[in-house]
C-alpha positions as CSV (number, residue, x, y, z in Angstrom):
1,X,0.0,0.0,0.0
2,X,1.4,3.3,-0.7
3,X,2.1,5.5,2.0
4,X,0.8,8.4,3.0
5,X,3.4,10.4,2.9
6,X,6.7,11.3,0.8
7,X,9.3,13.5,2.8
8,X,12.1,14.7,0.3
9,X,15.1,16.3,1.7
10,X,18.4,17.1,0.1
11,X,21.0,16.3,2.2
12,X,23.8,18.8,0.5
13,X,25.7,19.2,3.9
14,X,26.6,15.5,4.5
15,X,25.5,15.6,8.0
16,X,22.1,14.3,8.7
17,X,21.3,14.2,12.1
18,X,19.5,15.3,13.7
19,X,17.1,15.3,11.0
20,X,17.1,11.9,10.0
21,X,16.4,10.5,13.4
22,X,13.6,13.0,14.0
23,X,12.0,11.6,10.9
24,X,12.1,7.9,11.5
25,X,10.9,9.1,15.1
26,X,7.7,9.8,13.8
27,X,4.4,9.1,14.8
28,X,0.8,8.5,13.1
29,X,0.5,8.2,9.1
30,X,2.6,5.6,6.9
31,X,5.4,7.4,5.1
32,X,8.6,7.4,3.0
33,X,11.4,9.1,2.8
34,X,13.7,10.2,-0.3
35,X,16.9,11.6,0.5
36,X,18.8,12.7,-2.1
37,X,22.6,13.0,-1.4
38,X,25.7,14.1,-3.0
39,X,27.6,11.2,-5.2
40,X,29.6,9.3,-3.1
41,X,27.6,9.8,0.0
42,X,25.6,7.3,2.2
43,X,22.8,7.0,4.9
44,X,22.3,4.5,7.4
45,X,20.1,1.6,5.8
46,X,16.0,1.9,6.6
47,X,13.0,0.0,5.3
48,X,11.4,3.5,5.0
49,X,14.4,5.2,3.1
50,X,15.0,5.9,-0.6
51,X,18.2,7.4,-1.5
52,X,18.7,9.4,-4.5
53,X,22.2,10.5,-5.5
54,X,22.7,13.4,-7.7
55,X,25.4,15.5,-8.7
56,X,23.0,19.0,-10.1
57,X,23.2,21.5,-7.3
58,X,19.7,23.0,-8.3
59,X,17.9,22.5,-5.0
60,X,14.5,22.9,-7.8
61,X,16.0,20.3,-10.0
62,X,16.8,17.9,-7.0
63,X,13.4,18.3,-5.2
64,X,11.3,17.7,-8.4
65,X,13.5,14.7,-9.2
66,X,13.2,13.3,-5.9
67,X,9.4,14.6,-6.2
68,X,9.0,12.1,-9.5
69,X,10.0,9.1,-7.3
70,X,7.4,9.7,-4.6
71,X,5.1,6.9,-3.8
72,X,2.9,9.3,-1.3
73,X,-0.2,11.2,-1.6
74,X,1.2,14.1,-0.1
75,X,5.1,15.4,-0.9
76,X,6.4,16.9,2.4
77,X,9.5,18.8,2.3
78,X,12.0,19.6,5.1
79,X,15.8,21.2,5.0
80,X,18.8,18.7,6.4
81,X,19.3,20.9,8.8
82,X,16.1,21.1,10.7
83,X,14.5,18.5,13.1
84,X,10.5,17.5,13.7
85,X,8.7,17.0,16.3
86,X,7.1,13.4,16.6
87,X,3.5,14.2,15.9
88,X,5.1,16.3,12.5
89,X,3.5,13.9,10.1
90,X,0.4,13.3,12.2
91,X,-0.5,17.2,12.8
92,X,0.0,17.7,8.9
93,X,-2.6,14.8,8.4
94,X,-5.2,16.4,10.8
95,X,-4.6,19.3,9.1
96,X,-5.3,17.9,5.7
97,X,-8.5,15.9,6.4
98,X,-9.8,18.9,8.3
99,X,-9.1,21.4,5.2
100,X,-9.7,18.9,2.2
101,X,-9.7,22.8,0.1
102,X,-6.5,23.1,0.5
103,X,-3.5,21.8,-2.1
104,X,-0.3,22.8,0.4
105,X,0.3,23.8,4.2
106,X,3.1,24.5,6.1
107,X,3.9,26.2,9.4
108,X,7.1,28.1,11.5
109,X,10.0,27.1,11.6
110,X,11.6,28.2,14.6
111,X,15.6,28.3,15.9
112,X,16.3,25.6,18.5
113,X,16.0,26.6,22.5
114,X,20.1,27.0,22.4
115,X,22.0,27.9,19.9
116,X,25.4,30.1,19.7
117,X,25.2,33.6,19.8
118,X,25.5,34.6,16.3
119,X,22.5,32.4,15.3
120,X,20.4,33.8,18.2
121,X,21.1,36.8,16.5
122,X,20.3,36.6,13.2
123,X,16.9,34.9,14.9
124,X,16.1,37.7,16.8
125,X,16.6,39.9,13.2
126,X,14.1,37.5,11.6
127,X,11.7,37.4,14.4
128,X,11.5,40.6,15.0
129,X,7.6,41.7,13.6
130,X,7.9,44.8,11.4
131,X,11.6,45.5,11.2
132,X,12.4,41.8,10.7
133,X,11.7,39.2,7.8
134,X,8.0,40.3,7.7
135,X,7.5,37.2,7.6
136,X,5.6,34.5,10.1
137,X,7.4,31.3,10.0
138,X,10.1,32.7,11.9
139,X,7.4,33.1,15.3
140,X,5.9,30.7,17.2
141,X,3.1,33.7,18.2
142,X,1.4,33.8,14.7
143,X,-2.3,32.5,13.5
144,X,-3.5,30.1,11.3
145,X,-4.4,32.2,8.2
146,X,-4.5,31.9,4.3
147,X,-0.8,31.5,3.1
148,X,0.5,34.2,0.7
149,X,3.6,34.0,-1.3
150,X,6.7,34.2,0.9
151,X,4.9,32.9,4.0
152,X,6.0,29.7,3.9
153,X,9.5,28.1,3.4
154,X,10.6,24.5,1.9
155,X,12.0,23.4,5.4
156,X,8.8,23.4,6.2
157,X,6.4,22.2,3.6
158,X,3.5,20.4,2.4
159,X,2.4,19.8,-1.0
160,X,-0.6,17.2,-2.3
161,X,1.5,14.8,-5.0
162,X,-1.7,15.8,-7.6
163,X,-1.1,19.7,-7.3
164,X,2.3,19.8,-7.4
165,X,2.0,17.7,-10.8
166,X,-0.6,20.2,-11.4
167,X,2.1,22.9,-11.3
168,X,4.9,21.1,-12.4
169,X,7.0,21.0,-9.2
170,X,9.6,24.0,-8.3
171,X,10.9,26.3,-10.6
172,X,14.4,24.9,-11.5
173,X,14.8,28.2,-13.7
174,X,14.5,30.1,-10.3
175,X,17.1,26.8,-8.8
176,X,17.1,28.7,-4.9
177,X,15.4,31.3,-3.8
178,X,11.8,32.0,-4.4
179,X,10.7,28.6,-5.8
180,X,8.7,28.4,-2.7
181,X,6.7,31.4,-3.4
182,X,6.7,31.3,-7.1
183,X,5.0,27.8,-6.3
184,X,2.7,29.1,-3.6
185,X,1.6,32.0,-6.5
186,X,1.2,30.2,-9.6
187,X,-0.9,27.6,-7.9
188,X,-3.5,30.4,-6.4
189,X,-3.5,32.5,-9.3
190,X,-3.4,30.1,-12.0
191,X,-5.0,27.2,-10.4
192,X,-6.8,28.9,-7.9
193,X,-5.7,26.4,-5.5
194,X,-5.4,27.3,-1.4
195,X,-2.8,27.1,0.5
196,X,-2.5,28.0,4.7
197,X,-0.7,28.5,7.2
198,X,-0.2,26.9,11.0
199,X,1.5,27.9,13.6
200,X,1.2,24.3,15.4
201,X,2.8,22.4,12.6
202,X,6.3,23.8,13.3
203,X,9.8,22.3,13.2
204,X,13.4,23.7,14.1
205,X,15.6,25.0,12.3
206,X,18.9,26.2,12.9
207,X,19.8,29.8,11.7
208,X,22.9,30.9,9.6
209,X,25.1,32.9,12.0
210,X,24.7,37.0,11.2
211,X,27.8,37.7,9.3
212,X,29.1,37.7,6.1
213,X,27.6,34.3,4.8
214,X,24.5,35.3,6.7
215,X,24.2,39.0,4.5
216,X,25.4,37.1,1.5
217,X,22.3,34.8,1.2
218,X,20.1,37.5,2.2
219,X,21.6,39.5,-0.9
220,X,21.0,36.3,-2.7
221,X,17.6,35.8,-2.1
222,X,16.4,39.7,-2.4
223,X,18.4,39.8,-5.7
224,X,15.9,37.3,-6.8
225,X,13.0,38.9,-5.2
226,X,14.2,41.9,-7.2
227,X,14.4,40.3,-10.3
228,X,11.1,38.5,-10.4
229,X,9.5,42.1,-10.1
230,X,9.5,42.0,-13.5
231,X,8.3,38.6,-14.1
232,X,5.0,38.6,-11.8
233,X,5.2,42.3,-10.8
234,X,1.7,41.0,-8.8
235,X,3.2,38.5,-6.5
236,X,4.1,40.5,-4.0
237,X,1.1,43.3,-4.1
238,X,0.1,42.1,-1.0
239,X,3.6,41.7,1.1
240,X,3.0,45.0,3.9
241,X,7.0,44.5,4.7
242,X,8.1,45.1,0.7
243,X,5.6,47.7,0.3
244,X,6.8,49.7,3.6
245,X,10.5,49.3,2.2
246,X,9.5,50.1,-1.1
247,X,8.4,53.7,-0.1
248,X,10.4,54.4,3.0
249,X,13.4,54.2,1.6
250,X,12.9,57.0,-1.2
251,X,11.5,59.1,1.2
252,X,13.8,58.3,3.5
253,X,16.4,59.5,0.6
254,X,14.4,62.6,-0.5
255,X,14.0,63.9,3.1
256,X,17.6,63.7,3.6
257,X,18.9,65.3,0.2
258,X,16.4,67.8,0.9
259,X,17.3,68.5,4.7
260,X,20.6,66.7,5.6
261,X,19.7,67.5,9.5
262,X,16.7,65.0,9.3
263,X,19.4,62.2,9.4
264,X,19.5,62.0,12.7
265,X,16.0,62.1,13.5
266,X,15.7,59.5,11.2
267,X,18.7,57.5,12.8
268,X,17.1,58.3,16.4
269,X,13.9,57.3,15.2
270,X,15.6,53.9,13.7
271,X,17.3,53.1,17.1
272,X,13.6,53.8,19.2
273,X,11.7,51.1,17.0
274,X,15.0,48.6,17.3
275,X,14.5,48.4,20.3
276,X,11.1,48.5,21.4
277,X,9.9,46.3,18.7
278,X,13.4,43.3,19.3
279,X,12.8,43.8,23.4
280,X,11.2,40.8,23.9
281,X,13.8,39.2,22.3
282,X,16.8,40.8,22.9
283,X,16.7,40.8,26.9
284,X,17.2,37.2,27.0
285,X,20.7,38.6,26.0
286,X,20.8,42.2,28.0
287,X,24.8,42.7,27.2
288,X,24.3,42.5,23.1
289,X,21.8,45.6,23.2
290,X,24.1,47.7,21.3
291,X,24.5,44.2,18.7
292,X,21.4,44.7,18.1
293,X,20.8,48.3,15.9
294,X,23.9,48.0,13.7
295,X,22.9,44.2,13.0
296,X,20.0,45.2,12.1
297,X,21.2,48.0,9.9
298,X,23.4,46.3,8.1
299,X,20.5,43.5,7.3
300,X,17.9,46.4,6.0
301,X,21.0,47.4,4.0
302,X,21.6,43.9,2.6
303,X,17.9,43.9,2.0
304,X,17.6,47.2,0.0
305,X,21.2,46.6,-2.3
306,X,19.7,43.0,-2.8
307,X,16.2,44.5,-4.0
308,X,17.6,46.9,-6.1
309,X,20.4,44.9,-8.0
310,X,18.1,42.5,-8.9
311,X,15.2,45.1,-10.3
312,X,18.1,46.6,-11.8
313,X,19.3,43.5,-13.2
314,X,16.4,42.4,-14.9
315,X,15.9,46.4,-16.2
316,X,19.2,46.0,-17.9
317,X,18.8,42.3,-18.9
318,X,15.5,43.1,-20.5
319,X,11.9,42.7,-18.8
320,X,11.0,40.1,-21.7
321,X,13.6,38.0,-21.8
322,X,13.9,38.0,-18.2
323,X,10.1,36.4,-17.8
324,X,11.1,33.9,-20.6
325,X,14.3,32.8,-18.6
326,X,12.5,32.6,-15.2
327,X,8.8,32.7,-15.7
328,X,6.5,29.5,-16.5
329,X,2.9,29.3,-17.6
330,X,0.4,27.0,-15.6
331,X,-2.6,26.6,-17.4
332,X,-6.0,26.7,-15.4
């Protein structure tokens, strides 16, 4: 009989604890798993494990190939290096009989109780509502809703096998970094197929430490955001964190050219929301208080150079060709 379940995950970083015992740990519904591994590489022997070895680096490419292989009604996807709870599998299944409307779910994914400073960190930049990601996977403190593009992440994710047929699987144009949401929008707009959000089906997930490699995939990811401006300029109409960038910086700019002196109300006014809005957060750590602003400004930096080399990019590369290179067509 097949099982109920299919979870992929690409296991690039050779190390798959404690992921893969978390897995096997689980509870409830019949399932699968498909790990896909570098050449060369090997995982302990299971009756419930399929390994897939393959050399292409395009996490899209890998997830859909692993994806073509699944026996499971339902493709679940989680990163190597997160861990799940045992009842993962069986909240995901109570969520799915109870919402039959619904193609995909997924919920937070949160940092572990103790991790090194610099991943605390770059949590509590994340976290933070507003000034942060914008985004709810990174709380436990959010509500079930209806999932828009961006809100939910492939270390945490739930797709029926039909509907992600349906949409072809990820983007491997995109290869990493927005697949998820260019996913999660195709399949409303184009299929009209739902998707939501719960904050009790969560997992962990550890953080990449603030620092260079840290600003380097967020300049990654918002270079692609950038970019795909141009290919569904509608996919993020409804994201209040891009839209509050998108016109606080230029009048952020203006004010300043205008009247230079307005840079430090600005700055003072920076620092105030920092703080109040991280607190929560950032006295579980009292001594990095003055971590906290610059870390932070150098993130919303990251953010905005990210953004605008990648609208840029695709200005100069040509709006057309761009959507030809990256964009796909689902047919109702």
């Amino acid at each position: 009989m097949a099982p109920r379940f299919s979870v992929i995950v690409l296991f690039d970083r050779d190390r798959p604890e404690p992921c893969l015992s978390s897995l096997l740990g689980q509870t409830g519904p019949a399932f699968e798993i498909i790990a896909v591994v570098n050449p060369g590489a090997s995982l302990p022997a299971h009756p419930r494990l399929r390994s897939l070895s393959e050399a292409d680096r395009n996490p899209a490419r890998r997830r859909n190939r692993a994806a073509a292989l699944a026996e499971g009604e339902i493709l679940a996807f989680l990163d190597d290096d997160a861990a799940a709870p045992a009842d993962w599998l069986a909240t995901a299944d109570r969520l799915f009989l109870a919402h039959p409307e619904l193609a995909g779910l997924g919920g937070p994914n949160l940092a572990p109780r103790e991790c090194p400073f610099f991943e605390w960190l770059s949590d509590v930049i994340l976290g933070t509502p507003y000034l942060g990601s914008g985004n709810p996977t990174y709380r436990a403190d959010g509500l079930a809703r209806t999932a828009r593009p961006g809100d939910m992440h492939l270390c945490n994710f739930f797709a029926r096998r039909e509907c992600f047929q349906a949409l072809h699987g990820f983007n491997e144009g995109l290869g990493y970094g927005a697949e998820d949401s260019e996913f999660i929008y195709l399949g409303r707009r184009r299929r009209n197929y739902g998707f939501g959000f719960f904050p009790e089906l969560w997992v962990t997930h550890r953080r990449r430490p603030f620092g260079p490699s840290y600003l380097r995939q967020r300049f990654r990811l918002r270079r692609q955001n950038g970019k795909l401006l141009w290919v569904y300029p509608d996919m993020y109409g409804k994201n209040p964190s891009l839209i509050a960038g998108l016109i606080l910086v230029p009048l952020l700019a203006v004010s300043v050219w205008l009247a230079p002196v307005l840079l430090w109300a600005w700055a003072a006014l920076y620092l105030a929301a920092v703080w109040a809005l991280s607190w929560k957060r950032a006295v579980e750590r009292p001594w990095a208080l003055l971590l906290i602003p610059p870390a932070f400004l150098l993130h919303h930096l990251t953010y905005a150079l990210g953004l605008g080399f990648g609208w840029l990019e695709g200005l100069l590369q040509g709006p057309r060709q761009l959507r030809a290179r990256l964009g796909r067509s689902v047919q109702p």
